[in-house]
N, C-alpha and C positions, 0 to 999 in steps of 0.2 A: 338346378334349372327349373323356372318355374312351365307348367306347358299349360296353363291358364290363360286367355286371351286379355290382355290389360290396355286398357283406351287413356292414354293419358293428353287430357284436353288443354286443349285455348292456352300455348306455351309459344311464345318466340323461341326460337331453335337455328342456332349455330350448325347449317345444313354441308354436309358431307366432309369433301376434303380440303377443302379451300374454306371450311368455317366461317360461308356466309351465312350472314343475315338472314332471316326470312322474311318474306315482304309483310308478312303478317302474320297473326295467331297459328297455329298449326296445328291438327292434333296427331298424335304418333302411336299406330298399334305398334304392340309385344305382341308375339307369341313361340313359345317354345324358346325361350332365353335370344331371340332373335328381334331385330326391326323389322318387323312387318308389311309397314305402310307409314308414307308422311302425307298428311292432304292437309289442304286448308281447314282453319277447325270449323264442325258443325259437318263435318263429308264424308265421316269415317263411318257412322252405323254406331252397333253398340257391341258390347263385351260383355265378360263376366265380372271385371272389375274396371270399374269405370276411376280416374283419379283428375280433378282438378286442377292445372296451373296456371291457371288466371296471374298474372305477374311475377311470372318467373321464367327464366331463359334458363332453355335446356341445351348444355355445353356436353360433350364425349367426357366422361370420365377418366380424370388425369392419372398416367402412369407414372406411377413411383418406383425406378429401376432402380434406386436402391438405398436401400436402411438396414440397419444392424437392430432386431430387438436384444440381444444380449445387452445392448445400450443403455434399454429404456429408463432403465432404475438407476441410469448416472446422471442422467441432465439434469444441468446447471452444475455438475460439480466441477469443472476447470474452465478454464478462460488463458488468451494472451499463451500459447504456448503452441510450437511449432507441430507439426504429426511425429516426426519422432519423440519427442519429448512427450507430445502430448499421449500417445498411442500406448508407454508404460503405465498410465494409471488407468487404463481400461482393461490390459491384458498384465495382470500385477501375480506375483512370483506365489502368493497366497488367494487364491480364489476364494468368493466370497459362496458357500455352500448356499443351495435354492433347492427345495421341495417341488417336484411338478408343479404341484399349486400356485407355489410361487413364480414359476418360471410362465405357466397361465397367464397369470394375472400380469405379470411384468410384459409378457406378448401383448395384451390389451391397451396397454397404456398406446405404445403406436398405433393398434389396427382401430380404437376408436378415433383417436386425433384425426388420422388420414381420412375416416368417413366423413368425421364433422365438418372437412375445409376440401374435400373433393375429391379425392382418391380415391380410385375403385380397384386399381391393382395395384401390389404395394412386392416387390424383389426383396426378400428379405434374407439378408449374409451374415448370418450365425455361427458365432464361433463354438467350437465343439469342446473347447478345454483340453482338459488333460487325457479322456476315455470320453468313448460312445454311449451316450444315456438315452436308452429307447424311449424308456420315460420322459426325461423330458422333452425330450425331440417329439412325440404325442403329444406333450401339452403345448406345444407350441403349434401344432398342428389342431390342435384340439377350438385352440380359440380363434382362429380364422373362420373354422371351419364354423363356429359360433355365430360369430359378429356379422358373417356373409358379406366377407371381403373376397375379391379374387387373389391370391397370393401363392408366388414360386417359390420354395424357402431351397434356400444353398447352404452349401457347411464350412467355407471359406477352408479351403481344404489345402495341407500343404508338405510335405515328408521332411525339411529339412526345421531345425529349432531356431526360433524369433531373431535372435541374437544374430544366428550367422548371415542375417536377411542387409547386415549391415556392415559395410568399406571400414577399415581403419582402423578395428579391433585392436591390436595389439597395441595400437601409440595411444589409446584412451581408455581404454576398459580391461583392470585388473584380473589373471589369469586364474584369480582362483573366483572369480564373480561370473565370468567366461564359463567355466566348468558345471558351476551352480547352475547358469539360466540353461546351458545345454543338455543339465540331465533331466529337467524339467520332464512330466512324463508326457506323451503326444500319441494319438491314437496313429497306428500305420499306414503308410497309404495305401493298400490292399483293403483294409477294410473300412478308409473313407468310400473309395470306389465301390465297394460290395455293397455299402450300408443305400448309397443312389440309387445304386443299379437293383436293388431290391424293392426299396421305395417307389421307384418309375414303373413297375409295373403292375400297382395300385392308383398313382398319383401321378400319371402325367399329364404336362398342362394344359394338351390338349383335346383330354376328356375328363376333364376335371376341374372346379373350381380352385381349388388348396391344392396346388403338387409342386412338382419339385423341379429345379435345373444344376446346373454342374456348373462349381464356384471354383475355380484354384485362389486362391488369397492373393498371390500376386507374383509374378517371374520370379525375384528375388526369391521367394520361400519354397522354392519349388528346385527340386532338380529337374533338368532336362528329360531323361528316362520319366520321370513322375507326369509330367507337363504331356508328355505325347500319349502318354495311358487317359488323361486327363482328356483330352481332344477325340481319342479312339473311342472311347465311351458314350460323350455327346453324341459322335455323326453318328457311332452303332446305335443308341436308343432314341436320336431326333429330338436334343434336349438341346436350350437355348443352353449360353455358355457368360458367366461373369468373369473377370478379373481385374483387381486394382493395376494403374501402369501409370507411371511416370505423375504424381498427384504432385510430387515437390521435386525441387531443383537438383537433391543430392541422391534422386531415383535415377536423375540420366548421369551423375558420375558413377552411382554404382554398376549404372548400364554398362558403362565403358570400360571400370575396374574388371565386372567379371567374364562381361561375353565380349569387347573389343568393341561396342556400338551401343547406341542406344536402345533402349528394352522391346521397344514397336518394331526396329526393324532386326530386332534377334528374334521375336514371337513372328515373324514374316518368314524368316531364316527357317524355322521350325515345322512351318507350315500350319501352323498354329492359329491366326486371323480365318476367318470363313463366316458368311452370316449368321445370325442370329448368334454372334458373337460381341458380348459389349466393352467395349474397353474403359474403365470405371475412374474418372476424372482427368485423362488423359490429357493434361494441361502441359507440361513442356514438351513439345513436339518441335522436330524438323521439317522441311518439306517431304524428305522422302518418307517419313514415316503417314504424313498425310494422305500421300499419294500410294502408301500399303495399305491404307485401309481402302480408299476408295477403290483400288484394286481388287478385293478382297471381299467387298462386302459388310464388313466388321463395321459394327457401330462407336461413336466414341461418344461416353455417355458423359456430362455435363452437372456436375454439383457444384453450383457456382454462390451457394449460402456456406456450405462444408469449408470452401478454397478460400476463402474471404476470411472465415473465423479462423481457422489456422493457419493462417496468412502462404498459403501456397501459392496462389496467383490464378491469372484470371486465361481459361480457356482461348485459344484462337478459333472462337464457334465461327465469325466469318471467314477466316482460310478453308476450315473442314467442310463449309458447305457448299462455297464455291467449286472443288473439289469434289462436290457430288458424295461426300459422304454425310451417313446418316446421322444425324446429331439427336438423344435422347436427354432426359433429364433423372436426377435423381436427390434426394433430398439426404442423404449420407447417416451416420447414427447419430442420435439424440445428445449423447455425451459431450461429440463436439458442436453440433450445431443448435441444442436444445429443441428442437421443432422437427419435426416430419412434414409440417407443414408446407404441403405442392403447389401454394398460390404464395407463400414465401418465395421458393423456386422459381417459378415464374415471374415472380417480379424483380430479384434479383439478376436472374438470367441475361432481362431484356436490358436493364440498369446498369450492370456494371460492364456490358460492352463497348459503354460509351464512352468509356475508359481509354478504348486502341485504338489510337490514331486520332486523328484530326479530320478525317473523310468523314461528316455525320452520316452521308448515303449507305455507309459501311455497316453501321450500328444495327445491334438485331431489334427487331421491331417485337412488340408484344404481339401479336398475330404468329411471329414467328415462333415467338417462346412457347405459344397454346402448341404449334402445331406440336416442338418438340415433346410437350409435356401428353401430350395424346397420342396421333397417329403415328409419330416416331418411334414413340414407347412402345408402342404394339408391335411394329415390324422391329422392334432392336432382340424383342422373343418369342420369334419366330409366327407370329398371328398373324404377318404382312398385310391385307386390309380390312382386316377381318372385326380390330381390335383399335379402339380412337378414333371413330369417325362416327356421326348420325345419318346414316343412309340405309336402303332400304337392303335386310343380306345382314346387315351388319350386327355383332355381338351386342345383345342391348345394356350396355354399362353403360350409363348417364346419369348426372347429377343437375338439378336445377336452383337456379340461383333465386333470392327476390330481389325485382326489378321496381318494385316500391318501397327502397330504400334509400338512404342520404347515399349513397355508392352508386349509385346508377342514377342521378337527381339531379340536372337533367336527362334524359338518354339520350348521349352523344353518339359515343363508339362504344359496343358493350364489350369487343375484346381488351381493349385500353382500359376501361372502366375496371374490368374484373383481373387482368393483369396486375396493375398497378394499384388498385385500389382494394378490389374484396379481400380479406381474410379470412372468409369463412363463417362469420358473424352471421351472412345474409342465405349460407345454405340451406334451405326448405325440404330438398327431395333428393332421394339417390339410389338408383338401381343398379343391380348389379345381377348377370345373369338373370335378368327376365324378371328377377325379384325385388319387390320391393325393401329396401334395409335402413331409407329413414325417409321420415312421414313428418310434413309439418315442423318439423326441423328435429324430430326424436329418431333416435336407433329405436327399430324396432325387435331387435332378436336378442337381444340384453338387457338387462337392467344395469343401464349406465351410473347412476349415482351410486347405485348399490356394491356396484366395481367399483369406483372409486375410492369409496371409503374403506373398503377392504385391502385395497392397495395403499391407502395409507398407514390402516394399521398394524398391516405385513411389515411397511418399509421402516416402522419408527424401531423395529427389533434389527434391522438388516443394515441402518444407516452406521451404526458403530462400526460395523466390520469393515463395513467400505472404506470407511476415514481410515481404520487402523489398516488394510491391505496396501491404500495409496500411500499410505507414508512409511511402510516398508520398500514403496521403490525409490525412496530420497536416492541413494547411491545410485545407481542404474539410471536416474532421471538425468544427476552430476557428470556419470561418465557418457552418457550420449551427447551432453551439452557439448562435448571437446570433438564428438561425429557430425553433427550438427554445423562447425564453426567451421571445421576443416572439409567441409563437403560446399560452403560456401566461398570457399579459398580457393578450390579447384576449377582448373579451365573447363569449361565445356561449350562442345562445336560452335561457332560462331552463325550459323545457320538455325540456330533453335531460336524458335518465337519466343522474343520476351516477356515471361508471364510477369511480372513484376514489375512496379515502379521504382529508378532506382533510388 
């Protein structure tokens, strides 16, 4: 947190919670990582650092509820292939071995993407592997804490093995392939839970830029006993809460196979829903399960670039909000969606609602997708208004766009504009905690090219392994394909929102 007084002038400014407009230039102190003041520019006095934005609209920095960097060094490598299927060749029977350094530099590849196109807080759901590496869990910690991103990193934590995460074992996947993925080694849940709860009282994330929250990977991978230790943990250290639920169609037959319902209203069952709880693509939903969250408080957070590329389907964001629950955004890992990119997100979000239904009144507006990708994102862990908005009180993460560019050319509406149109290309400025972290359109706390290249020539040693790991799950890809087909074959409740076209 920077506690230096920073004047940043003559900026149009997307002002508070409702992300109007400003009727004109504005300039806006910092101090002590806070908004300080918003006046008309030229009214503010001086500082100790004074920063120009003459043509540029300063928007809340967008929250990124969630990415996987264990990803980063696989995108582009699959396409066309469903989450089960596609989910074996990112979590493959042969792990592709990383150096800290490498697992560094492999964390950079997301946390500078997300600055260069607007992200100031980035959820990041880390798989832990086989064993707990404090090592590299530092280095992933290490380069947040670098680049001066704001970031909650999770361990997507789970007691039961991958395999038994899935319905119909025995009519598709041979008994002695079953035994192989089950002896698979997995660190305990005892000391998933230890390893947070030690972390969180260094790193939590709300005295600190880089810390931590409590991830279960998702119902399915979870026992029950594991899942309430998992919940017990959050409320005792006040730590927001992720978990995958119901992403694809054969998550709510497994619902039914193994708890009698679907997964929302078994984690309701459980007591398990509570704010600053996000439920992580939660696209086939019931009404009842709707009305537990709004119940409940729980968020249901929205990756609607992730749901599209492996064809899951598309959220019912207009039932959940009507409903009065909170709707966030998140941009999912790199492997399946290639991008981190939060103004991707947002303009997909707004895009592909327009999909359900024939009511255009119904369709989510770009206005709507900013707010989820801001002020949502902040209350879905636990910041409530503290976090996605430009008002005065408020956490100073902002990012400023240029508005003398072909994207804002003429200025119509700058939230539609930057919605649907910027990519990132026209980002200038972006602060984070009170700090500046890129200037003119450069990171300032890296040497960006200098990572790059370095990451390039980590990755051209590390790209054989990856081919040769994903094509050791040929088998295991063939036998999920008959779970896959048969999970598409199976009724389920006639009350679930159709995510899919048929």
């Amino acid at each position: 947190m920077s506690k230096k007084r920073t004047l940043l002038r003559n900026a149009r400014v997307l002002l508070g919670d409702a992300l109007a407009l400003s009727d004109g230039p504005q300039d806006l102190l910092v101090e002590g990582g806070r908004i300080a003041a918003i006046a008309p520019a030229g009214t503010l006095g001086q500082a100790e650092q004074i920063i120009d934005l003459t043509d540029h609209l300063l928007v809340p920095g967008l929250v990124n509820g969630h990415q996987h960097s264990h990803e980063h060094f696989q995108r582009g490598r699959t396409e066309n292939l469903p989450l089960e299927l596609w989910m074996q060749l990112v979590r493959t029977r042969t792990p592709v071995p990383l150096t800290p350094r490498q697992v560094y530099l492999r964390t950079m590849v997301g946390a500078i993407e997300s600055l260069r196109t607007g992200a100031t807080t980035i959820v990041d759901d880390m798989a832990l592997g086989g064993a707990i590496d404090r090592e590299r869990i530092a280095a992933v910690l290490q380069a947040y804490d670098d680049v001066g991103i704001r970031a909650l990193l999770g361990f997507a934590m789970m007691d039961k093995p991958i395999v038994d995460n899935f319905p119909f074992l025995a009519a598709h996947v041979p008994t002695a392939l079953v035994a192989e993925l089950r002896a698979a080694p997995r660190p305990a849940g005892a000391e998933q839970l230890a390893l947070v709860r030690g972390l969180a009282r260094e790193r939590h994330p709300q005295s600190r830029r880089v810390g931590v929250l409590v991830s279960a990977s998702a119902p399915q991978r979870c026992t029950e006993p594991f899942l309430r230790e998992v919940r017990a943990l959050a409320d005792e250290l006040a730590l927001p809460v992720i978990t995958h639920v119901q992403e694809t169609r054969l998550q709510v037959v497994t619902g039914q196979l193994f708890y009698g319902c679907p997964m929302v209203e078994y984690l309701d069952r459980i007591g398990f829903l509570k704010p600053a709880t996000s439920l992580i693509h939660a696209v086939w939903l019931n009404p009842r399960e709707i009305a537990a969250l709004a119940r409940t408080g729980a968020t249901a957070q929205h990756n609607p670039w992730s749901n599209l590329l492996l064809g899951s389907g598309v959220q019912p964001v207009r039932e959940l909000l009507d409903a009065g629950v909170n709707v966030s955004l998140g941009s999912d890992g790199s492997c399946s969606t290639v991008t981190v990119n939060m103004l991707n997100v947002l303009g997909s979000a707004a895009a592909v609602s327009k999909l359900r239904g024939d009511d255009h009144r119904r369709w989510l507006s770009a206005h709507e997708a900013l707010h989820a990708g801001t002020l949502a994102g902040g209350r879905a862990l636990g910041f409530g208004e503290q976090l996605g908005s430009l008002r005065v009180g408020a956490i100073a993460d902002l990012v400023g766009y240029r508005t003398d560019s072909v994207t804002f050319t003429p200025f119509n509406d700058p939230v539609r504009q930057l919605v649907y149109a910027e990519r990132g290309a026209g980002l200038g400025f972006s602060m984070v905690d009170g700090e500046v972290v890129v200037a003119g359109g450069a990171l300032r706390a890296v040497d960006e090219a200098g990572l790059l290249r370095e990451i390039e020539r980590e990755f051209a040693h590390l790209a054989p392994q990856y081919a040769k790991a994903e094509a050791e799950m040929g088998p295991v890809v063939a036998a999920l394909e008959g779970i896959h087909r048969e999970g598409l074959a199976t009724a389920i409740a006639p009350d679930t929102c159709a995510a899919r076209l048929a």
